[in-house]
C-alpha positions as CSV (number, residue, x, y, z in Angstrom):
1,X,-42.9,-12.3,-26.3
2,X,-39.0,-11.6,-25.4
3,X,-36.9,-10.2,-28.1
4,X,-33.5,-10.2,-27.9
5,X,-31.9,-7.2,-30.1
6,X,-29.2,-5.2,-30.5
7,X,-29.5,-1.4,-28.3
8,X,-30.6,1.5,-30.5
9,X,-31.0,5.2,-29.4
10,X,-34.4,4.7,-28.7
11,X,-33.3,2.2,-26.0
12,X,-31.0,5.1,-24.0
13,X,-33.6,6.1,-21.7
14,X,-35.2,2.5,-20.7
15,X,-31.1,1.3,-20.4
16,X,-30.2,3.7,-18.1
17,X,-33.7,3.2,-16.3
18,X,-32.7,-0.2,-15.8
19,X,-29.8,0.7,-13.9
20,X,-30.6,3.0,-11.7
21,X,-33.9,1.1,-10.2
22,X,-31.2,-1.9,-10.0
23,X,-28.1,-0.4,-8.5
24,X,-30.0,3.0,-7.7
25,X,-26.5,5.7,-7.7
26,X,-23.4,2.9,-6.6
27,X,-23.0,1.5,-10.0
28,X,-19.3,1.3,-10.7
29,X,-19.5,2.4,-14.3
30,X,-21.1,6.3,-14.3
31,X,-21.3,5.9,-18.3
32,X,-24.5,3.4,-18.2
33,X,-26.7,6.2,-16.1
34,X,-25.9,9.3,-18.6
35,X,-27.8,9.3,-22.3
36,X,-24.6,11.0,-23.9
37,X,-22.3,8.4,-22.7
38,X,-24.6,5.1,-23.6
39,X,-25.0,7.0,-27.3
40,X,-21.5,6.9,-27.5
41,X,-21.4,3.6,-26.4
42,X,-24.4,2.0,-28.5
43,X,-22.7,3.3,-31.7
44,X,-19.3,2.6,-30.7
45,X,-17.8,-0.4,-33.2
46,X,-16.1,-1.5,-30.7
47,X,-18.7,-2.2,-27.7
48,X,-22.1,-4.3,-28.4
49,X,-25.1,-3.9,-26.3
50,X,-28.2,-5.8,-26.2
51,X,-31.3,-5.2,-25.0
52,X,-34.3,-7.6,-23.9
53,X,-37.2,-6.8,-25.6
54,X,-41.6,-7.3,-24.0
55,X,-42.6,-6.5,-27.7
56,X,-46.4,-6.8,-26.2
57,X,-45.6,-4.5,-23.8
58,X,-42.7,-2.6,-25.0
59,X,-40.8,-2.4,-21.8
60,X,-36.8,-3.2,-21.9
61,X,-36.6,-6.0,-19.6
62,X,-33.1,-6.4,-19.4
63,X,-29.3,-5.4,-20.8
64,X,-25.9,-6.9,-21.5
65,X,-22.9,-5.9,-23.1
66,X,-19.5,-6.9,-24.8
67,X,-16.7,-4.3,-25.4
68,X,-14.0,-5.1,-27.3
69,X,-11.8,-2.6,-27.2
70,X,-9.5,-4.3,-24.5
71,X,-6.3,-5.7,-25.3
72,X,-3.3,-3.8,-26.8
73,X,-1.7,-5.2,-30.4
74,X,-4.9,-6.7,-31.6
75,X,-5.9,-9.1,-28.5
76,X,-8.7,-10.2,-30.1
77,X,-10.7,-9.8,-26.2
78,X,-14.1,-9.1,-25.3
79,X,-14.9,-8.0,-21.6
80,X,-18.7,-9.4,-20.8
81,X,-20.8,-7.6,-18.5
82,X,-23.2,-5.2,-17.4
83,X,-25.9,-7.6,-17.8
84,X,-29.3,-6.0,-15.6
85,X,-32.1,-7.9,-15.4
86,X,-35.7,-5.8,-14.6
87,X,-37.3,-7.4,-11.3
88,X,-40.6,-8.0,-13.9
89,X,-38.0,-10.0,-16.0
90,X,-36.3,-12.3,-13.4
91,X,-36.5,-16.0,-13.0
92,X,-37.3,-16.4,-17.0
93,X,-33.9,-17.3,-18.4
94,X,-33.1,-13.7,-19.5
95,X,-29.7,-14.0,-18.5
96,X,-29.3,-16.9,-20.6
97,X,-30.6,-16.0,-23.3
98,X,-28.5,-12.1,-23.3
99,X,-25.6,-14.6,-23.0
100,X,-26.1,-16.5,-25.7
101,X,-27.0,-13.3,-28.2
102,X,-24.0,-12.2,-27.2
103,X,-21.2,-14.7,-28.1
104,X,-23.7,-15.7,-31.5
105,X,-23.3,-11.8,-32.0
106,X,-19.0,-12.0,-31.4
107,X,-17.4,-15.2,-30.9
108,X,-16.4,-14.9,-34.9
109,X,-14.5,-11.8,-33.7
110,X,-12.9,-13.2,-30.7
111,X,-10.5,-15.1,-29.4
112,X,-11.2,-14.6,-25.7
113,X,-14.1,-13.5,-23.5
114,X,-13.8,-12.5,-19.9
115,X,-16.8,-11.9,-17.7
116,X,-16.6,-10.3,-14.2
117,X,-18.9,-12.3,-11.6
118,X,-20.6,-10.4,-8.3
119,X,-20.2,-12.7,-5.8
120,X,-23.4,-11.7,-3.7
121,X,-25.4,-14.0,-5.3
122,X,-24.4,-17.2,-7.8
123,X,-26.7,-16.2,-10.8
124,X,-24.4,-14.6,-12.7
125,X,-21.4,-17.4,-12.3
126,X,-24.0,-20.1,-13.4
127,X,-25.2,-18.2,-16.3
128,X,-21.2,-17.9,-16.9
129,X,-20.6,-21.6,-16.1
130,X,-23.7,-22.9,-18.1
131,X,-22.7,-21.2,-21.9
132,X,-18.9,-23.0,-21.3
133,X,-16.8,-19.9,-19.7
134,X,-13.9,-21.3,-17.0
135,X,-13.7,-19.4,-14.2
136,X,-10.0,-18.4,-13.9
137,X,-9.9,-15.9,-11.1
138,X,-10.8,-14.3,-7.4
139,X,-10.6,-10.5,-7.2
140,X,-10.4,-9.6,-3.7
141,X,-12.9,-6.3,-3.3
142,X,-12.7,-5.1,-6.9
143,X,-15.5,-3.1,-7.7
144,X,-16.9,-0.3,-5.6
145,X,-20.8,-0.6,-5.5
146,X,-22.3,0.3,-2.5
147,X,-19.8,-1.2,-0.8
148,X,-16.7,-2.6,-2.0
149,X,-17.3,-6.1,-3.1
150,X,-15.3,-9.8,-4.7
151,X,-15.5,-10.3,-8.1
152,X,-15.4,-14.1,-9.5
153,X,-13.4,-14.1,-13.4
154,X,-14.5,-16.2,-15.9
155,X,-12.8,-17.1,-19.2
156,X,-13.8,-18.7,-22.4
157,X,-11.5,-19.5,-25.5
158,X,-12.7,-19.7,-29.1
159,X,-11.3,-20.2,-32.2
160,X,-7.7,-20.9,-32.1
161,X,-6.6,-19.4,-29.3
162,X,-5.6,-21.9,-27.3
163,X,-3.5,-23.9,-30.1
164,X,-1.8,-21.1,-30.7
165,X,-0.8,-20.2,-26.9
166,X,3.0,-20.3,-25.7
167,X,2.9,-23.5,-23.3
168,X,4.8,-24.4,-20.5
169,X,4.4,-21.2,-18.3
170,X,7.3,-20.3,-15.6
171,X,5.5,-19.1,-12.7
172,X,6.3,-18.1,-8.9
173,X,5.6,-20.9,-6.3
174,X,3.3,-18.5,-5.1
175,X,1.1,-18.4,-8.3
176,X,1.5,-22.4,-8.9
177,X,-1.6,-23.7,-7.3
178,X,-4.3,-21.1,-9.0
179,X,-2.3,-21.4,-12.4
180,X,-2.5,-25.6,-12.3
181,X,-6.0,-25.5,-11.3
182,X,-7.5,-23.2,-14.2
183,X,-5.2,-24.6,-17.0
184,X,-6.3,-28.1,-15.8
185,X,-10.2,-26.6,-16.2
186,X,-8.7,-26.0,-20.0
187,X,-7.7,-29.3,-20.2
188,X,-4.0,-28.2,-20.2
189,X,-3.0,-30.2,-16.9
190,X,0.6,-30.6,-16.5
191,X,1.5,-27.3,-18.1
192,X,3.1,-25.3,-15.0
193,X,6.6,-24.8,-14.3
194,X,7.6,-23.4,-11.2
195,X,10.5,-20.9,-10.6
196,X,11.5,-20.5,-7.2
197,X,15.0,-19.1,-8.0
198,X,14.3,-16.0,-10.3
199,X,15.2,-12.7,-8.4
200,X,12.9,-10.0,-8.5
201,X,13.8,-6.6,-10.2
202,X,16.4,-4.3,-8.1
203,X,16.2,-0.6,-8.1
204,X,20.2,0.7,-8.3
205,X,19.3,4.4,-7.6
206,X,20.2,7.3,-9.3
207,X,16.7,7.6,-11.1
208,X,14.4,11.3,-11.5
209,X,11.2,10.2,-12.2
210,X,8.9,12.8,-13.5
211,X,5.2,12.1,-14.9
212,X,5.2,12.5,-18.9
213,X,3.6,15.5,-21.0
214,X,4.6,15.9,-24.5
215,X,8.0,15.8,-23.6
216,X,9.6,12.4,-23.6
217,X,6.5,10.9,-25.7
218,X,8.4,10.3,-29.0
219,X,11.4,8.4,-26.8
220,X,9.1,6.2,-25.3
221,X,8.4,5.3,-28.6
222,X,11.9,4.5,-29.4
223,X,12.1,2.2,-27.1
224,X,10.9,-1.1,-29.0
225,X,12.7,-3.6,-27.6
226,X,12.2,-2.9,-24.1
227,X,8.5,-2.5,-25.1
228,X,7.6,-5.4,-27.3
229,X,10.0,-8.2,-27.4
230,X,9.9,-8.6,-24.0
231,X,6.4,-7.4,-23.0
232,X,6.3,-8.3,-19.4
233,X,3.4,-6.4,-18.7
234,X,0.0,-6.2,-20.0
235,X,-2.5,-3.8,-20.4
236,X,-5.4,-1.9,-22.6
237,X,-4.3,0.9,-23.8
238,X,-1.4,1.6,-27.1
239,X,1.0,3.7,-26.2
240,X,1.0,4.8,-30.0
241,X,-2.4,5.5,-30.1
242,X,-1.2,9.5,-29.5
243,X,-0.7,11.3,-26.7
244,X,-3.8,13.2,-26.8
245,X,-5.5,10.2,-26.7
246,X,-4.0,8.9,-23.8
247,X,-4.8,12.3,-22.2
248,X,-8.8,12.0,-23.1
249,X,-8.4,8.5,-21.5
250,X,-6.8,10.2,-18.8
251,X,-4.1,7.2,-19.2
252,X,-0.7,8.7,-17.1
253,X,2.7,7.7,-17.7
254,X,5.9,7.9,-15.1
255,X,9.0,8.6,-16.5
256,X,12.3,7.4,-15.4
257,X,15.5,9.7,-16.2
258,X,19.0,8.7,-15.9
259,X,21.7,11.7,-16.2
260,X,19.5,13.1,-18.4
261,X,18.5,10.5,-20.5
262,X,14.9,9.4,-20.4
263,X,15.5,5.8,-19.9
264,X,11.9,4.4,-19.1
265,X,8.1,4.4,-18.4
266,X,5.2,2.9,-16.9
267,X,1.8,3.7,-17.6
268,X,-1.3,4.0,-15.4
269,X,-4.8,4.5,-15.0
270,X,-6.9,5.6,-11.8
271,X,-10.7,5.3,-11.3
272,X,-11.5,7.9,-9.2
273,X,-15.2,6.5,-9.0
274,X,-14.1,3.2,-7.8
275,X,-11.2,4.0,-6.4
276,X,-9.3,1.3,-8.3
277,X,-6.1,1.5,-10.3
278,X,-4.7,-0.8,-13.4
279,X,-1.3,-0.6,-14.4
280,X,-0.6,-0.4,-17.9
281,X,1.9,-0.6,-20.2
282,X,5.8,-0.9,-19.3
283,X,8.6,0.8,-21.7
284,X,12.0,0.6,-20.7
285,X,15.3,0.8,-22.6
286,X,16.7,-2.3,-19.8
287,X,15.9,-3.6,-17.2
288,X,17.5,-1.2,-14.4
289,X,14.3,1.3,-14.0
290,X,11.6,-1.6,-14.1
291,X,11.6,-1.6,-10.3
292,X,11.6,2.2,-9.0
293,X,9.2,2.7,-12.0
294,X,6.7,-0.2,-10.2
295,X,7.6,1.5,-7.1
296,X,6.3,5.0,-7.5
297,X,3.8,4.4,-9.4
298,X,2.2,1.9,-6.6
299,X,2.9,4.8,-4.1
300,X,1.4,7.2,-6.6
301,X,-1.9,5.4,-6.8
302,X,-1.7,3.6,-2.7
303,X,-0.8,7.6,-1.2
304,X,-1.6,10.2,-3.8
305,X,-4.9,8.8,-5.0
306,X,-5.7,6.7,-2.1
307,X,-7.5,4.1,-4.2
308,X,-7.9,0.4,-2.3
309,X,-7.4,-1.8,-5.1
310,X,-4.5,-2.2,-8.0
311,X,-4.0,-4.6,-10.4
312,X,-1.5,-5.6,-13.3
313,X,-1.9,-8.5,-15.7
314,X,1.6,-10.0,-15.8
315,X,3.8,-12.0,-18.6
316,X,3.0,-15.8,-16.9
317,X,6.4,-16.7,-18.6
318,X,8.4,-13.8,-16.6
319,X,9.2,-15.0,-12.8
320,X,11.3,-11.8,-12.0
321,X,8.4,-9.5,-12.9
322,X,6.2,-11.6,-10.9
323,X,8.3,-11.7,-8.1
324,X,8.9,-7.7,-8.1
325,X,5.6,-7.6,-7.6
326,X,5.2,-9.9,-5.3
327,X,7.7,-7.9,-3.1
328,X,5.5,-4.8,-3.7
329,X,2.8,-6.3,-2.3
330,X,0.9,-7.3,-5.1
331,X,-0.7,-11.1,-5.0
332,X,-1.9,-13.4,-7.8
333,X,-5.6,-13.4,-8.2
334,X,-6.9,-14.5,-11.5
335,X,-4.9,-16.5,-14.4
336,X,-6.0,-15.9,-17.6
337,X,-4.5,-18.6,-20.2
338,X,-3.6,-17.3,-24.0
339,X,-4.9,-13.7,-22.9
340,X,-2.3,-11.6,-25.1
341,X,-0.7,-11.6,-28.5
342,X,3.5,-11.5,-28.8
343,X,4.3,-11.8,-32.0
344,X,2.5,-14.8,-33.7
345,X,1.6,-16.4,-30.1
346,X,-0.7,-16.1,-27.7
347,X,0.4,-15.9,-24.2
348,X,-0.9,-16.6,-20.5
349,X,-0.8,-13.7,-18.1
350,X,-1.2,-13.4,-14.4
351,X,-3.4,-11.1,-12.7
352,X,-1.3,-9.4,-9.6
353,X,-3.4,-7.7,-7.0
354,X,-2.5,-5.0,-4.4
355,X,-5.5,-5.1,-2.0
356,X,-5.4,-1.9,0.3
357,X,-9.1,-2.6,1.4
358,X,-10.3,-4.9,4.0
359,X,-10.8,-9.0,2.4
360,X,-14.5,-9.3,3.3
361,X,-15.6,-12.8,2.9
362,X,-18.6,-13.5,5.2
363,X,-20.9,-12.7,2.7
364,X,-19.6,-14.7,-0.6
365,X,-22.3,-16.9,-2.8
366,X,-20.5,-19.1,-4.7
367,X,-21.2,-21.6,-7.4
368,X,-20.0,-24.9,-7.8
369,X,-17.6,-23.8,-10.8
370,X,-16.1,-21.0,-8.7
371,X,-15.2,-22.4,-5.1
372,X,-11.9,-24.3,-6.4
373,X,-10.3,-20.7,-7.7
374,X,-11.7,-18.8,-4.9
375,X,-10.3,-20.9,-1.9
376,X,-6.6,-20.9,-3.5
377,X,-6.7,-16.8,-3.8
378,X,-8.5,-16.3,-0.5
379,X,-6.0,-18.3,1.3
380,X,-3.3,-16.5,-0.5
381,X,-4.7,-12.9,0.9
382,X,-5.5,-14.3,4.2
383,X,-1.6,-15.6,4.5
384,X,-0.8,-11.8,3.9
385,X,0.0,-11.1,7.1
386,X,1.2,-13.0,10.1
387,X,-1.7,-13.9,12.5
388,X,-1.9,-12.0,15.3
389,X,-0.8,-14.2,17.9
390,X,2.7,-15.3,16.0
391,X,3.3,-11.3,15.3
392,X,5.5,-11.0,18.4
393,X,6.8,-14.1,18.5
394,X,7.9,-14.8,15.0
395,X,10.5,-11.7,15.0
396,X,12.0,-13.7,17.8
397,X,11.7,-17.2,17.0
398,X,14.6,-19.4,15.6
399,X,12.0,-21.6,13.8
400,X,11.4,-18.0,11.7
401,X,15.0,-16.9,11.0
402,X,16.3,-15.6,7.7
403,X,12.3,-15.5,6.5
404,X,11.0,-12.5,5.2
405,X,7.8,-11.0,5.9
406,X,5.8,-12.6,3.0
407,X,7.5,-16.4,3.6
408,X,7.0,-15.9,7.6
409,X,3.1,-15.4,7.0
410,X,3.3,-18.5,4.4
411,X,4.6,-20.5,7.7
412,X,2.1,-18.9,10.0
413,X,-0.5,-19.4,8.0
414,X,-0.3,-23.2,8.2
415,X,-0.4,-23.1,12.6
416,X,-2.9,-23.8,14.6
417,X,-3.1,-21.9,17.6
418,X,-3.4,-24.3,20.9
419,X,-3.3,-24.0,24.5
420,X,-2.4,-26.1,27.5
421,X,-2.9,-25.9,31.2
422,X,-0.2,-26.2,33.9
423,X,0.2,-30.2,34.2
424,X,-1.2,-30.6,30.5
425,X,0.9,-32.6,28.7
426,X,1.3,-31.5,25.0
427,X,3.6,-34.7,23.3
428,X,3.6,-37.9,24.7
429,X,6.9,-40.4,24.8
430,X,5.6,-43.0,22.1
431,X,2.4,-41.4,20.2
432,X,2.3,-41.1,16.3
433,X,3.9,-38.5,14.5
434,X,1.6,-36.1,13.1
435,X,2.6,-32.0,14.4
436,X,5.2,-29.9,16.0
437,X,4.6,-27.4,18.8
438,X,6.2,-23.7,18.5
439,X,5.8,-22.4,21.9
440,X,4.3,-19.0,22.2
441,X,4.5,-18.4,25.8
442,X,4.9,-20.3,28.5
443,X,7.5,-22.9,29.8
444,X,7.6,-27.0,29.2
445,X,9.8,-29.9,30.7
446,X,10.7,-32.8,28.7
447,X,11.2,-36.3,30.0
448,X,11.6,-39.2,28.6
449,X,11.1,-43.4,30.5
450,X,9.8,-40.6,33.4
451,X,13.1,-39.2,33.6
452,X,13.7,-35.3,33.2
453,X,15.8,-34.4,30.5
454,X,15.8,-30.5,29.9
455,X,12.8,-28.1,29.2
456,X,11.5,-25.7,26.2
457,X,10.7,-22.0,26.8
458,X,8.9,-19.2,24.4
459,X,10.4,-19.5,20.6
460,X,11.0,-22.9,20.6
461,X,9.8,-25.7,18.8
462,X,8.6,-29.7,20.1
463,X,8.5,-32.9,17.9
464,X,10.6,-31.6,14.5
465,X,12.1,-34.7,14.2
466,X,8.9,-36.8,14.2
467,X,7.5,-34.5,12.2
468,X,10.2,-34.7,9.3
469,X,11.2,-38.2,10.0
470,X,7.9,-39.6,10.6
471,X,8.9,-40.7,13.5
472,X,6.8,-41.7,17.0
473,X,7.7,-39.0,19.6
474,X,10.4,-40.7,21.7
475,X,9.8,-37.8,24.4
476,X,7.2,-36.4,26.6
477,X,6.4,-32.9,26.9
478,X,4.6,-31.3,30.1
479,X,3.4,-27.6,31.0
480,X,4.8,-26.3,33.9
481,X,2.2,-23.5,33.5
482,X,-0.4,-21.7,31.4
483,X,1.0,-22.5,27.6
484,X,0.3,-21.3,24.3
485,X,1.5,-22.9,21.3
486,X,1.0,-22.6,17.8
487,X,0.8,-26.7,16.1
488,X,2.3,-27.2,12.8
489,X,0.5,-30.1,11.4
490,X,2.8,-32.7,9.2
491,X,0.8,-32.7,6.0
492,X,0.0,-28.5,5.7
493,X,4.1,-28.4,6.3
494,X,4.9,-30.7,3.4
495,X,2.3,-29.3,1.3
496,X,4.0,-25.7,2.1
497,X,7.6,-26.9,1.1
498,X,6.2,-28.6,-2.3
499,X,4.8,-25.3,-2.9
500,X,7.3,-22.9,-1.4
501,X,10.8,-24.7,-1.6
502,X,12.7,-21.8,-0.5
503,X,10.8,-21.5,2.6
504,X,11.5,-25.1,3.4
505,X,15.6,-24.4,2.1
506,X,15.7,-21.8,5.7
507,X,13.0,-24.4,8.0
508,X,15.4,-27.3,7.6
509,X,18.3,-25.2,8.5
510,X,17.0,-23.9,11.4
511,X,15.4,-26.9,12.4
512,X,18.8,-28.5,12.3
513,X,20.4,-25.1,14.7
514,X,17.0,-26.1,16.9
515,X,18.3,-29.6,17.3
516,X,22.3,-29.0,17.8
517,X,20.9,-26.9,20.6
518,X,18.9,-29.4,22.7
519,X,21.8,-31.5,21.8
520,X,23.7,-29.8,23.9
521,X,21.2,-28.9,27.0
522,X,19.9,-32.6,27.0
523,X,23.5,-34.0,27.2
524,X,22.9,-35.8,24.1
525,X,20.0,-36.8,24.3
526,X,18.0,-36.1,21.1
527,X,14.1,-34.8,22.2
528,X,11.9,-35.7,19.1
């Protein structure tokens, strides 16, 4: 017989047992091996751990915990995990039932539960899906294991949590897509507001920045407007909880100082063992230090501590802070509806990731409940960088002029590399609209009723008129040798500008320069 029960000291031995013969020394959290630690931990009020009971044979078959301790200003959040399963003890629903012990044992003290997925195998995200959680999030190589690995986010609401959430979030274009689809899993389609006009944070120099001690402690302190009327960022950890509790927590704070005056600070947390880093807790008189606060400490943690992940939960109802980020580097990843209190609401944040290890995907096990989330953040990573074959081109080409590096790899990520042979024709005079051409290398006459009218060379682009206008291609286009081009197909385009207005503001314009140009060369003759 199975009993599900809370952990007692007599358990310390069997729990730790149970993690080393599953993750052998590469488990991310050292505290679940050592007997000191998991007695702190078993009679800690603020952490619940249960323990699957053989009472014939008196053997711990399995482990799960909650700790609640999470959110600053009374949150009201419990972090699920750590849930081990013995080999002996698999395939006989222990998973499901150390679920279910453990929001009976806490959903009266909760208003949110988040439970980190491995994404090695699906049993975890179907135990999560099965007891009602939502998955809300993709976290690009999270957790360091063996080897670093993804981490699927789950979410479930109780209580009144969600009635009495903030609504109508203002988010980045580039966080739309992942914040519609998990409020719409809520049942709270319709919700998102997009801001593509919101200017991220500037830095206007003149700042010393200087990590804190005891000095500057009590200022920080001061500085309650800055730190909770408009609490941008979110994090676990109370800056009045004492400095020497932030030091045993080994929480660090960055100090910005302007003539003198301490004027802000950013708090931070490094996992040496996992080599990840969370940003904390922002305090600033204004506005002016927010960015070169952002800035150092993600250089701190990217050069000094050389971790490969950091991550930031974000104010879903603060574009500019999102967008600071965004220009840092960071990238949305999880959304996480009603996850703070402000004041007598509950508010959405956004999970902004920094990804300094390699995106590993090959190897990704997926349930049903998980693939809509993960797809959206993938494809936001993967669009990171520009691919390879547009690198050298896309500094160069007028279809890419006035984006910046983040909007070029939005544009690039949408093409389709192709390639044609000398006498190959690439658009025929007549056929349907449906993609433009951006030639990589290579060189193309155009003719149209047989006659020659001009010719395209590297960095320029074939068919924009059909492809805006929906218009047959009234042109045809021929390789004079070995071409490569990069297609730009007419529904990912619109689907790009829906998402990313501003990046369709600077296509349209040069689109138009493109077009006054062959104007001109094809003695006014428009080539669509």
């Amino acid at each position: 017989m199975i009993n599900i029960r809370e952990a007692n000291e007599d358990d310390i031995t069997a729990i730790g047992e149970l993690f080393t013969a599953t993750y052998k020394d590469h488990y991310a959290h050292a505290q679940f091996y050592h007997p000191q630690n998991l007695k702190k931990l078993i009679f800690d009020d603020d952490t619940l751990i249960l323990v699957a009971e053989d009472t014939e044979k008196q053997q711990i078959l399995g482990t799960s915990s909650v700790i609640l301790d999470l959110g600053a200003f009374g949150d009201l959040i419990g972090e699920f995990g750590r849930l081990v399963v013995h080999p002996d003890g698999r395939n006989h629903g222990l998973g499901k039932r150390l679920m279910k012990a453990r929001l009976d044992a806490i959903e009266d003290r909760l208003h949110i539960a988040i439970v980190d997925n491995r994404t090695t195998h699906p049993y975890s995200q179907k135990i999560s899906a099965g007891a009602g959680f939502v998955c809300a999030g993709f976290l690009p190589s999270m957790t360091l294991f063996k080897n670093r690995e993804n981490i699927i986010l789950y979410v479930k609401h109780f209580g009144n949590a969600l009635q009495l959430r903030r609504n109508h979030p203002l988010v980045i274009p580039e966080a739309y897509e992942l914040a519609d689809q998990v409020l719409c899993s809520c049942g709270l389609a319709g919700e998102v507001i997009v801001d593509a006009d919101s200017q991220a944070y500037q830095d206007p120099g003149g700042y010393d920045l200087a990590e804190m001690i005891s000095h500057g402690y009590t200022s920080l302190l001061h500085f309650e407007r800055g730190r909770v009327a408009h609490r941008e960022l979110f994090g676990p950890v109370k800056l009045h909880a004492g400095i020497f509790q932030l030091r045993i927590r080994n929480y660090r704070y960055i100090l910005a100082h302007s003539n003198g005056h301490l004027v802000g600070g950013l708090g931070f947390h490094v996992n040496q063992a996992d080599k990840s880093a969370r940003l904390l807790e922002l305090v600033s008189a204004d506005e002016n230090p927010i960015r070169v606060l952002l800035t150092e400490v993600t250089r701190l943690c990217q050069e000094d501590e050389q971790v490969e992940y950091i991550e930031a939960d974000i104010s879903a109802y603060s574009p500019r802070m999102q967008r600071t980020l965004l220009e840092l580097g960071y990238l949305p990843a999880a959304y996480i509806p009603s996850m703070t209190f402000h004041r007598v609401e509950r508010l959405d944040a956004i999970r902004m990731v920094k990804l300094l290890a390699p995106l590993d995907t090959e190897k990704l096990q997926l349930h049903d409940t998980s693939a809509a989330v993960a797809n959206i953040v993938i494809r936001e990573f993967s669009r990171g960088e520009i691919s390879p074959s547009l690198t050298k081109i896309a500094a160069e080409a007028a279809l890419f002029e006035g984006l910046d590096k983040r909007q070029a790899g939005e544009l690039a990520a949408i093409c389709t590399p192709v390639s044609f042979a000398s006498g190959d024709i690439l658009i025929e005079q007549g056929a349907p609209a449906g993609q433009a051409l951006l030639i990589l290398s290579g060189s193309v006459a155009v003719s149209m009723d047989g006659n020659k009218v001009g010719s395209i060379s590297t960095g320029e682009t074939l068919g924009e008129i059909s492809l805006l206008k929906d218009l047959p291609h009234n042109a045809t286009a021929t390789a004079l040798d070995q071409t490569e081009a990069a297609a730009l197909d007419q529904t990912e385009l619109q689907r790009l500008i829906r998402r990313r207005p501003d990046i369709g503001v600077v296509l349209y314009r040069n689109l138009a320069t493109q077009l006054g140009d062959k104007l001109l060369r094809a003695d006014r003759q428009i080539i669509r």
